[in-house]
C-alpha positions as CSV (number, residue, x, y, z in Angstrom):
1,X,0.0,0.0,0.0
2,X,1.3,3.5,-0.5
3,X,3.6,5.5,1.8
4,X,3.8,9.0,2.1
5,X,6.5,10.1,4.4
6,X,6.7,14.0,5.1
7,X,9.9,15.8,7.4
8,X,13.3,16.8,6.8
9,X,16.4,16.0,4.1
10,X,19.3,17.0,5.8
11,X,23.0,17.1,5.7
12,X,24.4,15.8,8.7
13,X,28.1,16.7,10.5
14,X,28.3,14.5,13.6
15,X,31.1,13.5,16.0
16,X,31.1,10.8,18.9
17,X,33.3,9.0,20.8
18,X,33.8,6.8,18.0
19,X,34.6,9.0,15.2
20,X,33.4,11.5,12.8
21,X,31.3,12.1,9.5
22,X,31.2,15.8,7.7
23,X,28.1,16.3,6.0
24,X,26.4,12.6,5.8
25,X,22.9,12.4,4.2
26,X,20.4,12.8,7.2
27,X,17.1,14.0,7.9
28,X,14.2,12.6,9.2
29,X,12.4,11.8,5.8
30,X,15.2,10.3,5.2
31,X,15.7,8.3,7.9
32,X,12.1,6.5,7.9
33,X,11.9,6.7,3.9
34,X,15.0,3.7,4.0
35,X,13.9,1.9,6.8
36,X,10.3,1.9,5.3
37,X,11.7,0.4,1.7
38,X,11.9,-2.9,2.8
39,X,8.1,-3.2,2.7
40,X,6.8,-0.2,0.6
41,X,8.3,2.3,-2.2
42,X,7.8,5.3,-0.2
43,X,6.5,8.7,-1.5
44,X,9.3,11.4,-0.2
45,X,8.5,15.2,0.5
46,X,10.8,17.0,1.5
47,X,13.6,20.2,0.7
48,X,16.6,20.5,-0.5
49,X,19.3,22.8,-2.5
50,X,21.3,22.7,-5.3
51,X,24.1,21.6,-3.0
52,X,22.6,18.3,-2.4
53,X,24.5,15.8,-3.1
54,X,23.6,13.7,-6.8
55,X,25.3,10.4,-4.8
56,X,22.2,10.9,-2.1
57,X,19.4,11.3,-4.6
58,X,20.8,8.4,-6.7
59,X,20.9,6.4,-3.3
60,X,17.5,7.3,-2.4
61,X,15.9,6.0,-6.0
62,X,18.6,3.1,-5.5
63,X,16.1,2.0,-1.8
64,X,13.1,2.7,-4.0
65,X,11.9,6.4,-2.4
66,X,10.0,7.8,-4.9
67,X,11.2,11.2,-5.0
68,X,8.6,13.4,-6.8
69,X,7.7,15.5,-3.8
70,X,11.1,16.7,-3.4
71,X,11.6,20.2,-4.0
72,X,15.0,21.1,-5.5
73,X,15.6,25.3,-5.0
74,X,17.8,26.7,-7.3
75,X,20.8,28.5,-5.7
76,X,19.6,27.2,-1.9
77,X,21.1,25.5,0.7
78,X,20.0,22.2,2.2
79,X,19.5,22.2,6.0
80,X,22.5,21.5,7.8
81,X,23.1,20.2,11.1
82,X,26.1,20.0,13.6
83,X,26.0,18.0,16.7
84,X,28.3,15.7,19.2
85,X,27.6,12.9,21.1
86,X,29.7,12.1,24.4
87,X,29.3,9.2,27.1
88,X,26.7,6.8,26.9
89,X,25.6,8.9,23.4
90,X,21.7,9.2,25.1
91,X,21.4,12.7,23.8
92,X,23.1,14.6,21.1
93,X,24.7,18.3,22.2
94,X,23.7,21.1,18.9
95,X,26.7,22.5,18.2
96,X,25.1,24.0,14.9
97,X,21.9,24.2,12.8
98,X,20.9,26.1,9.9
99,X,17.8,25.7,8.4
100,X,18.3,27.4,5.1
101,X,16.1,26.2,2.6
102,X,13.8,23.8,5.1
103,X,13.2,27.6,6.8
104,X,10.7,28.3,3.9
105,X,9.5,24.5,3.4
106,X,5.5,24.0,2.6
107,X,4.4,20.5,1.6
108,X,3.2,20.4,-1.7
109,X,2.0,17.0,-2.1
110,X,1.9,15.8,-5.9
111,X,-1.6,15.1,-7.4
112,X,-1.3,11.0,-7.0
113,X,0.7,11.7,-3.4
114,X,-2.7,12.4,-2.0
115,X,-4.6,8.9,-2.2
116,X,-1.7,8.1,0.0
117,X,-2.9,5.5,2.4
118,X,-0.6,5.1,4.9
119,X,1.3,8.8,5.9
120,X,3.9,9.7,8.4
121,X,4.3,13.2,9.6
122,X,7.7,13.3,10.9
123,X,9.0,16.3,13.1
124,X,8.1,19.5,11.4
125,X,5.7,22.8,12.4
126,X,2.4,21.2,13.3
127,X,1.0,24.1,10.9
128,X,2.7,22.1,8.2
129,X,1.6,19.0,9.6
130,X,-2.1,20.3,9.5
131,X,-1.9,21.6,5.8
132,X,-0.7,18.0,4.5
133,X,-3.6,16.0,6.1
134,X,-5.6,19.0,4.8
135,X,-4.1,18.1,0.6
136,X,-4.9,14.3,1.7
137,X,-8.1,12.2,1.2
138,X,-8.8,9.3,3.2
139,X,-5.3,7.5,4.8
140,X,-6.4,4.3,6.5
141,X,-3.4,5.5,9.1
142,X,-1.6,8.7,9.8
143,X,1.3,8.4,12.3
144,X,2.9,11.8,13.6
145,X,5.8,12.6,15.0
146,X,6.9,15.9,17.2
147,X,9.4,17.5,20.1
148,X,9.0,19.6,22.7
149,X,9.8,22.5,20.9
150,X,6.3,22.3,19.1
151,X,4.6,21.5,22.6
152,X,5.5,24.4,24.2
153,X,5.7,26.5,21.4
154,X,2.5,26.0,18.9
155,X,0.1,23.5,21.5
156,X,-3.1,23.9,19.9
157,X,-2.2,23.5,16.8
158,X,-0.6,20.1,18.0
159,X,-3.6,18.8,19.8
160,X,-5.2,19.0,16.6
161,X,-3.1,17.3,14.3
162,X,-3.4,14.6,17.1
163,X,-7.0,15.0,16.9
164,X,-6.5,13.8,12.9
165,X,-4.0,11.6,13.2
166,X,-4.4,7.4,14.6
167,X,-0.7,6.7,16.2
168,X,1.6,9.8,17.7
169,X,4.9,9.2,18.5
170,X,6.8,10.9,21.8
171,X,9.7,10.0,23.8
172,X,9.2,10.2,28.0
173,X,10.0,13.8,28.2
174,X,7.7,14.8,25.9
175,X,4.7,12.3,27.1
176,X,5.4,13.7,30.5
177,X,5.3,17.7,29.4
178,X,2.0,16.7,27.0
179,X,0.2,15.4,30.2
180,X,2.0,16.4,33.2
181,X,2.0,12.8,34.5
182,X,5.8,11.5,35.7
183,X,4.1,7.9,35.0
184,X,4.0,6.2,31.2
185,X,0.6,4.2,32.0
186,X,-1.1,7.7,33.0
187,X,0.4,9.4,30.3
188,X,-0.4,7.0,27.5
189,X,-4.4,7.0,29.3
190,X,-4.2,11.2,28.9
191,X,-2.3,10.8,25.2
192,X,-5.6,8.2,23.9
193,X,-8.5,10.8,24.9
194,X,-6.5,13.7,22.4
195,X,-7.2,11.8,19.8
196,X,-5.4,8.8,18.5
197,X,-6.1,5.4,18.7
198,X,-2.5,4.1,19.3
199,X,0.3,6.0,21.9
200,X,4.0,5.2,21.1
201,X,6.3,6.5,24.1
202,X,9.9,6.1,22.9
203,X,12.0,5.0,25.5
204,X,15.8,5.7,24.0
205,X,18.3,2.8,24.7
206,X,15.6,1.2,26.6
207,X,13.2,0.3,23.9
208,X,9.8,1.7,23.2
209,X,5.7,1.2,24.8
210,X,2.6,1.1,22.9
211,X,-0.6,1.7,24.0
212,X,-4.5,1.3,22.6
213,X,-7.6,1.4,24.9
214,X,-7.2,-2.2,24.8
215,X,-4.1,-3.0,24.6
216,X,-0.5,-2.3,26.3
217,X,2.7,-3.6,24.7
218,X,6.7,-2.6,25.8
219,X,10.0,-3.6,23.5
220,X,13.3,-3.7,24.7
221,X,16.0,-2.0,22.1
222,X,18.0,-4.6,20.9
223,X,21.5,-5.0,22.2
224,X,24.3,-3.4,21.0
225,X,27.7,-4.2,21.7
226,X,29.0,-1.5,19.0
227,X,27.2,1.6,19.2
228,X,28.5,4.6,16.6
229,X,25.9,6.8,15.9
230,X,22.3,6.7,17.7
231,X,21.3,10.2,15.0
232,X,18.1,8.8,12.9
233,X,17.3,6.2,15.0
234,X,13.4,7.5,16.0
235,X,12.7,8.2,12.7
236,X,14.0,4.7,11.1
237,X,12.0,3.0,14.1
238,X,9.1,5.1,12.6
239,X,9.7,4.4,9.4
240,X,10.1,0.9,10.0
241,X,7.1,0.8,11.7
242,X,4.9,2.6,9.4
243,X,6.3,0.7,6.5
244,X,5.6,-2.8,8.3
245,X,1.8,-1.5,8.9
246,X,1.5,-0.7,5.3
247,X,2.3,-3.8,3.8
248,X,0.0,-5.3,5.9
249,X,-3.3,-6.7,4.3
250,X,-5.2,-5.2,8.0
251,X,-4.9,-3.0,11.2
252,X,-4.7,-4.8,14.5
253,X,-3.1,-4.8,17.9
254,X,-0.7,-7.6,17.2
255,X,0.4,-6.2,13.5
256,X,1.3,-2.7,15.6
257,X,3.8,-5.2,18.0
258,X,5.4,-6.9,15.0
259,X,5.5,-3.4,13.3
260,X,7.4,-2.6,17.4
261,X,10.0,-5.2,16.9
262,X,10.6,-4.7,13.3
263,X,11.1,-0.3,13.6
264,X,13.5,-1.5,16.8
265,X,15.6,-3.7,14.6
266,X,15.9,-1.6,12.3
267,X,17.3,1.4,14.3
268,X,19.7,-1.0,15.9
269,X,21.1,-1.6,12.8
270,X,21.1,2.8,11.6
271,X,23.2,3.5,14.8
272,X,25.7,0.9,14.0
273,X,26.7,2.8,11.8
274,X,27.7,6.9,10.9
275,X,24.8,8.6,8.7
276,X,22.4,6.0,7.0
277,X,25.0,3.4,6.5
278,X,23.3,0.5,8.5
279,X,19.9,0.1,6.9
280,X,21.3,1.7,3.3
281,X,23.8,-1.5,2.9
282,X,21.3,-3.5,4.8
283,X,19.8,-6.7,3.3
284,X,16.3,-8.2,4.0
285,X,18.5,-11.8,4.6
286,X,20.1,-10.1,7.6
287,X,17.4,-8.1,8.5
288,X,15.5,-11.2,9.2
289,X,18.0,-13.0,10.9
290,X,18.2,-10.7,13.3
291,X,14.5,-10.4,14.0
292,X,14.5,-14.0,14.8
293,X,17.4,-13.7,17.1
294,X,15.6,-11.0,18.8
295,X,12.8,-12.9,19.4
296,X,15.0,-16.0,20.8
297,X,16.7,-13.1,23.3
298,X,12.6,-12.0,24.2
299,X,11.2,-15.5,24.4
300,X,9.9,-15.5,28.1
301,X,9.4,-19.7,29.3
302,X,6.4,-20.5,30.7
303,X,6.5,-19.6,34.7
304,X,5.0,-21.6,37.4
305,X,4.8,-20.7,41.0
């Protein structure tokens, strides 16, 4: 089923303890839009200038993102990004951001973009956010993403692209400014009645909780003994959640915690890795294999007391 995936295309300069990559294709579109290939060819729409890279684009069409809805501004500059990682790499320090052309970015969605059935709204202005599901018809399931920036900064406007969409996707902090409930349980109860029928709550190096009104279900992140880069690794969960749910024939509980442990996987295998790296060079053979092996580390036995 189709795929629309709507945020940022990005040029990344990151440093960690474990090395260093100057300008590395980033973004959150971009991010989700390769994790997502595996299952869909998903629609892109994004911003970018004539600095962009022609090796990125051709490596984008290589993981079958359809890139029609990227704009190209002539004589513009694509959004960079500067940031470090230090210690246990749970949070990245800004060292520099400039916007340029992703400033001035409005979604234009292509004519055939909006029968889109499936649609993720990465991290952008909830305005923007609004005025895509306003160009859409009828998506069977909108998942949106945001950061406290937004929360504290544009609330209403939020609530109601909560209000339209079916999954939202928040780390702790963000779950716990939304609602002002220090418990995930609570918060996930408060995050349901805005709107959506299914709560993500991101949980960093500790995995990731999903709730429904019927339904409660909590991932571990897979272990790492290598860890490089943890940059892109919300938005290829997303993305590799989203693109699970699409190629699925139906929507149900246990479809959304296969679509967990697949978007886990896959972000194990992004921050392996500088940039996009991982899940770019990544094949479905060993994608597999490691879903199974996560499953063999989850397996609980059968307890009797």
């Amino acid at each position: 089923m189709s795929l629309l995936i709507v945020g940022s295309i990005a040029m990344d300069s990151v440093s960690t303890p474990h090395g260093k990559l100057e300008r590395g294709l980033g973004g959150s579109a971009v991010y989700a839009g390769i994790a997502s290939s595996f299952f869909t060819k998903p629609r892109i729409v994004g911003v970018v200038g004539e600095d962009f890279p022609t090796e990125y684009i051709a490596l984008l069409k290589k993981k079958k993102c359809d890139l029609k809805g990227m704009q190209i501004v002539p004589g513009g500059k694509t959004f960079l990004w500067k940031g470090r990682y230090e210690g246990d790499m749970s949070s990245a320090i800004t060292l520099d951001t400039r916007l340029n052309v992703f400033e001035f970015f409005k979604p234009e969605l292509p004519r055939d973009y909006r029968n889109s059935e499936f649609v993720f709204l990465a991290n952008i202005d909830p305005e923007l956010q609004l005025n895509v599901l306003d160009q859409l018809k009828k998506p069977k399931l909108v998942l949106c993403d945001t950061m406290n920036f937004w929360i504290e900064g544009k609330r209403d406007a939020l609530l109601e692209v909560f209000r339209r969409s079916d999954v939202i996707l928040v780390n702790e902090g963000e779950a716990f400014l939304l609602t002002g409930r220090p418990n995930l349980i609570r918060a996930s109860r408060d995050l349901l009645e805005m709107g959506p029928s299914h709560v993500i709550i991101k949980k960093g190096g500790h995995g990731a909780f999903i709730a429904s009104r019927s339904d409660y279900f909590c991932v571990p992140a897979y272990p790492l003994d290598s860890l490089k880069d943890p940059t892109g690794a919300g938005d290829t969960f997303a993305g590799g959640l989203i693109g699970f749910m699409a190629s699925r024939p139906r929507m149900v509980d246990s479809h959304f915690r296969r679509a967990m442990v697949v978007g886990t996987i896959l972000a194990s295998f992004v921050c392996e890795e500088f940039s996009v790296k991982g899940t770019a060079s990544l094949t479905r053979a060993a994608l597999k294999k490691r879903i199974e092996l996560f499953h063999r580390y989850m397996k609980i036995p059968r307890v009797e007391i």
